[in-house]
NUTIMI-852619 format. One line per 5 residues: their letters; for each residue x, z, y of N, C-alpha, C. Coordinates in nm, 3 decimals, decimal comma. Each point is the difference from the previous one (the first is absolute). Layout:
N
a) X:Z:Y:X:Z:Y:X:Z:Y; ...
END
This chain:
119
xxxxx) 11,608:6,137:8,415:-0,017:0,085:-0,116:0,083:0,129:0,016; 0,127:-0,004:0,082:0,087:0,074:-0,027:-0,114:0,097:0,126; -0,047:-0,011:0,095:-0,053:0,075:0,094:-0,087:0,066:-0,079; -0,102:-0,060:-0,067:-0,099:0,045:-0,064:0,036:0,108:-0,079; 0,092:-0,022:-0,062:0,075:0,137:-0,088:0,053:0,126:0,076
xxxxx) 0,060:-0,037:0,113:0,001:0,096:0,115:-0,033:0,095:0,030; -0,180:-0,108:0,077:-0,098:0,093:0,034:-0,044:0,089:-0,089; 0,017:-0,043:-0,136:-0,094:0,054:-0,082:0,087:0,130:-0,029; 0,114:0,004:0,013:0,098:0,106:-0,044:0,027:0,139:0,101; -0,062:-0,083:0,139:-0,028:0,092:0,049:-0,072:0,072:0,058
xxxxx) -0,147:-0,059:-0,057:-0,094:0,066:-0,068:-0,011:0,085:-0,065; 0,034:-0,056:-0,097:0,057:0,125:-0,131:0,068:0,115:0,066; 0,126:-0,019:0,104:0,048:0,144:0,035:-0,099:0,063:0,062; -0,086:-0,094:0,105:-0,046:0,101:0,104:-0,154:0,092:-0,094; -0,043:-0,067:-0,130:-0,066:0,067:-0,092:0,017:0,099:-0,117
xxxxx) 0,131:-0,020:-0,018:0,058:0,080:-0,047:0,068:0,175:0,047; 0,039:-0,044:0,149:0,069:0,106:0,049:-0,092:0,112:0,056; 0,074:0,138:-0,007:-0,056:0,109:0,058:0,077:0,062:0,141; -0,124:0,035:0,122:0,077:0,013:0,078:0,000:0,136:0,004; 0,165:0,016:-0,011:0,030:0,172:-0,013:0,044:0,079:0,143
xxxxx) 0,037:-0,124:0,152:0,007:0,081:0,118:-0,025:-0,093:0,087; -0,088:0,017:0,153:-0,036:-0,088:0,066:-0,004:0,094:0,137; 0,137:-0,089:0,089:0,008:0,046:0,127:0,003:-0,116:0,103; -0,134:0,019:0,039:-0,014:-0,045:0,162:0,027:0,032:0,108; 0,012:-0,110:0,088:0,051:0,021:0,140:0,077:-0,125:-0,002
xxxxx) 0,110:-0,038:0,092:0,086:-0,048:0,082:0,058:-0,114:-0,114; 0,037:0,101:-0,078:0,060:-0,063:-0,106:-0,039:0,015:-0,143; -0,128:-0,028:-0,069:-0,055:0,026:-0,095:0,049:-0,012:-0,122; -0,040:0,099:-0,090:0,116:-0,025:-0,136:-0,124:0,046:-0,104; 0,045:-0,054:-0,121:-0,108:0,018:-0,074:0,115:-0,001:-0,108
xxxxx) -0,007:0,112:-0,087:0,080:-0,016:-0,101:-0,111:0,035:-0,156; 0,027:-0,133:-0,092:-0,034:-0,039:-0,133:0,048:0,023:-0,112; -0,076:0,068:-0,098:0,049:0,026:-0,123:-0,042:-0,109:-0,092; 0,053:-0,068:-0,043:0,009:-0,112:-0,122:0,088:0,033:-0,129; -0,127:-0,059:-0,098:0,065:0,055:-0,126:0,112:-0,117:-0,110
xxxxx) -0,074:-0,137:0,034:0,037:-0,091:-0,001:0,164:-0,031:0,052; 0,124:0,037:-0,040:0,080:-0,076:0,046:0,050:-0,122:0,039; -0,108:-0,106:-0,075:-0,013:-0,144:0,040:-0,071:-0,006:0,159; -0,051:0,040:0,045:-0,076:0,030:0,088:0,055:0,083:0,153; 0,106:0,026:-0,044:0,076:0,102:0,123:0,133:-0,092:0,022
xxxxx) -0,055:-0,118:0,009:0,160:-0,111:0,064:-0,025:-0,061:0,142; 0,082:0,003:0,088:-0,021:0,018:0,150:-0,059:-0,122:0,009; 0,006:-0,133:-0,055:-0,054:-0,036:0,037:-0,200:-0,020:-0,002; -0,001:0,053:-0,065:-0,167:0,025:-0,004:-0,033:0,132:0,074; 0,092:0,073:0,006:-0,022:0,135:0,099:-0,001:-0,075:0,171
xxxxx) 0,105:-0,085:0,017:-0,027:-0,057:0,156:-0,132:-0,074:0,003; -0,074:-0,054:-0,118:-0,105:-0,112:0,012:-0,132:0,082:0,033; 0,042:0,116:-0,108:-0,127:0,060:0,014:0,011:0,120:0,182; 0,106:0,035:0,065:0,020:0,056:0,087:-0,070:-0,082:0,117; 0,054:-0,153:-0,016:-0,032:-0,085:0,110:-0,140:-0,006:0,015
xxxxx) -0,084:-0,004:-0,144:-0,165:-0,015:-0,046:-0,027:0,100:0,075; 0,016:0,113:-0,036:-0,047:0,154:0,121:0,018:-0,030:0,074; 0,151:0,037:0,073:-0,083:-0,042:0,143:-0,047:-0,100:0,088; -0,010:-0,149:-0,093:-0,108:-0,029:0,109:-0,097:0,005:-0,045; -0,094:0,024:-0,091:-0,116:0,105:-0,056:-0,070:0,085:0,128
xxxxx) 0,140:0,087:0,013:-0,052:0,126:0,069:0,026:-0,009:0,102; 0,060:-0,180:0,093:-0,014:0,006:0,118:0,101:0,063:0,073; 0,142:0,037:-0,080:0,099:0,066:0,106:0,100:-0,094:-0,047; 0,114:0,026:0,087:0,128:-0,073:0,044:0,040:0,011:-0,123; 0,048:0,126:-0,069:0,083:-0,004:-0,101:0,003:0,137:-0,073
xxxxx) -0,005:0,004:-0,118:-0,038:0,115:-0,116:0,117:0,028:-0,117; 0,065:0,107:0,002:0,108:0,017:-0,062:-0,097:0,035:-0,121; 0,061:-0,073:-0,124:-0,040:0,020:-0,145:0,121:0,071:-0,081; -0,014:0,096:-0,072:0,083:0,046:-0,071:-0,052:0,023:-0,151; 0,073:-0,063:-0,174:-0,056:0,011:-0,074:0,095:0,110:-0,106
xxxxx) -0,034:0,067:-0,039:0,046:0,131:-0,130:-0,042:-0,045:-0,123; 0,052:-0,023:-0,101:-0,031:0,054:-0,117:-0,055:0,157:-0,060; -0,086:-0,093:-0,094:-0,065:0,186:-0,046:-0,123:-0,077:-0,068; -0,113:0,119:-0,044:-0,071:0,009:-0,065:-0,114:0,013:0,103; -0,081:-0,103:0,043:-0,092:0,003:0,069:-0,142:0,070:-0,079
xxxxx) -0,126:0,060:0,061:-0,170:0,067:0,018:-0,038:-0,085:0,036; 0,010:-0,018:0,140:-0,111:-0,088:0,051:0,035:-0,127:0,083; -0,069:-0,088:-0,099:0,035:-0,151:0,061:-0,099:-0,055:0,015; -0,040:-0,095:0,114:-0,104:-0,089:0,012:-0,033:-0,065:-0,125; 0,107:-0,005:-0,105:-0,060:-0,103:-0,176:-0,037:0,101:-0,046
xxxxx) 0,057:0,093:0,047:-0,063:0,136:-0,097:-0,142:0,084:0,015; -0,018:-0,037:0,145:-0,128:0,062:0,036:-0,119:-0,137:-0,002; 0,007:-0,120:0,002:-0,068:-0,080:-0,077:-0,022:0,000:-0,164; 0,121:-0,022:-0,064:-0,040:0,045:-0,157:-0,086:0,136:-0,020; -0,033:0,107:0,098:-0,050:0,147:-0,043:-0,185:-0,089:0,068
xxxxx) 0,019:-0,038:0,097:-0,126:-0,056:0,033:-0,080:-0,088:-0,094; 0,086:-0,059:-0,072:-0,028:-0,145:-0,066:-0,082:0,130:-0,128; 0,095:0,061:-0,069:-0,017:0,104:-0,102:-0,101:0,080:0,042; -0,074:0,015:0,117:-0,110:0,120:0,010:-0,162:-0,106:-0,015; 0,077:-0,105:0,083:-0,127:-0,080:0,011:-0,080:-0,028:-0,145
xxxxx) 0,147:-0,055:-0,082:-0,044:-0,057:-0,152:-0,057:0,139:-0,075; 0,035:0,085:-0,014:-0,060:0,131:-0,005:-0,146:0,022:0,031; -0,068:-0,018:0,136:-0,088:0,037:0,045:-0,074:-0,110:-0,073; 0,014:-0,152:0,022:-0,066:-0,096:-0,045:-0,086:0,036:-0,162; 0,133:0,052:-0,067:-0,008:0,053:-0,156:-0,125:0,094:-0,005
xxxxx) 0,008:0,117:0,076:-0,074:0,103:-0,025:-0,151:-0,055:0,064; -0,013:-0,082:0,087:-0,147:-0,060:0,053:-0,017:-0,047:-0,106; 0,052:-0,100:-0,089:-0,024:-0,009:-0,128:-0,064:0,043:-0,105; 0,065:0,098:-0,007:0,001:0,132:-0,109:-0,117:0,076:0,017; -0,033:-0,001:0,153:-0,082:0,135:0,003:-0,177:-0,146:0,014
xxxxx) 0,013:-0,065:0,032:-0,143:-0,121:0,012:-0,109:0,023:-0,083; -0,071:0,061:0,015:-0,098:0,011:-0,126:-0,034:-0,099:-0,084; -0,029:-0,148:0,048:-0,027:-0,096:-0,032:0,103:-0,046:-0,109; 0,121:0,033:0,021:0,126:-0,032:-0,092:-0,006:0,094:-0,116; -0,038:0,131:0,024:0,004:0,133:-0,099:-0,173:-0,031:-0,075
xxxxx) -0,067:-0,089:0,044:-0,115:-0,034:-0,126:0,037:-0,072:-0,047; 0,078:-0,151:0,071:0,044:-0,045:-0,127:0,116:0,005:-0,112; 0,089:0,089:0,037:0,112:0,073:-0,060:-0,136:0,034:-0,124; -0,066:0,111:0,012:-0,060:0,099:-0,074:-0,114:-0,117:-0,098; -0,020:-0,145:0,073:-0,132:-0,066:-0,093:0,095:-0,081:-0,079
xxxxx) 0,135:-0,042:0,008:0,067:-0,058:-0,059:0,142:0,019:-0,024; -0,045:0,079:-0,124:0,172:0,084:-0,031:0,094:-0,078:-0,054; 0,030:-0,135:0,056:0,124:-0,009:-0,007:0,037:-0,056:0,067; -0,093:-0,013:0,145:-0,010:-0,028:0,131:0,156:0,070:0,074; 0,060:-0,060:0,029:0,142:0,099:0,102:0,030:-0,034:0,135
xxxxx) 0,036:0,058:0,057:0,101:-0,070:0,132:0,112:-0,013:-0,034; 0,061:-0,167:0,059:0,125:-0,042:-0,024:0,129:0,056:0,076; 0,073:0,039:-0,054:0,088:0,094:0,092:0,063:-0,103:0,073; 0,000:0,012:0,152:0,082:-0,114:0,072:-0,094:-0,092:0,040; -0,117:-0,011:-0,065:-0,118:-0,059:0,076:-0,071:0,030:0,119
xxxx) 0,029:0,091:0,036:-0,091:0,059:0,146:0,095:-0,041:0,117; -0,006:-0,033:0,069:0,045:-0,027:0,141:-0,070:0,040:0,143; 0,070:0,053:0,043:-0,064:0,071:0,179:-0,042:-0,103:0,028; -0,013:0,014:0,114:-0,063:-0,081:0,129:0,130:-0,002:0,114
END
């Protein structure tokens, strides 16, 4: 259980964090902005370091994490995806002719807000 909480935590960093500098070569360093101070404790910074590089197949990957106010995070650029999709789903909706006759033959016909779901 205690692993399971772990992994999952460092998950959370590596979804959470933004990468603000990334130098390759010899000795690769990747330095992370995390906003989360729960989240910037070495030991989930070595777990998730060790996860890279063997991910990416090299010997060894220097991780470095900052505090700050992260833009762009892998949770963050899924929630904007998640938000365009439900969007688009809405407006196929909206615009269906078939839906806009029966909107118009039965006025008190509605769409349920939160009822539409993507694909």
């Amino acid at each position: 259980e205690q692993r399971q909480l772990i992994a999952a935590l460092v998950r959370e960093l590596a979804m959470q964090a933004e990468l603000v500098e990334q130098h390759d070569g010899a000795a690769p360093l990747w330095r992370l902005r995390v906003e989360r101070e729960s989240l910037r404790g070495n030991p989930l910074r070595e777990k998730l370091q060790a996860a890279l590089a063997e991910g990416l197949g090299i010997a060894t990957l220097r991780l470095e994490l900052e505090a700050g106010a992260v833009q762009d995070t892998p949770a963050r650029r899924i929630a904007a995806e998640k938000s365009r999709r439900q969007q688009e789903a809405e407006q196929i909706i909206h615009n269906d002719p078939l839906v806009q006759e029966m909107l118009a033959q039965f006025k008190t016909a509605r769409i349920v807000p939160g009822s539409i779901k993507p694909h």
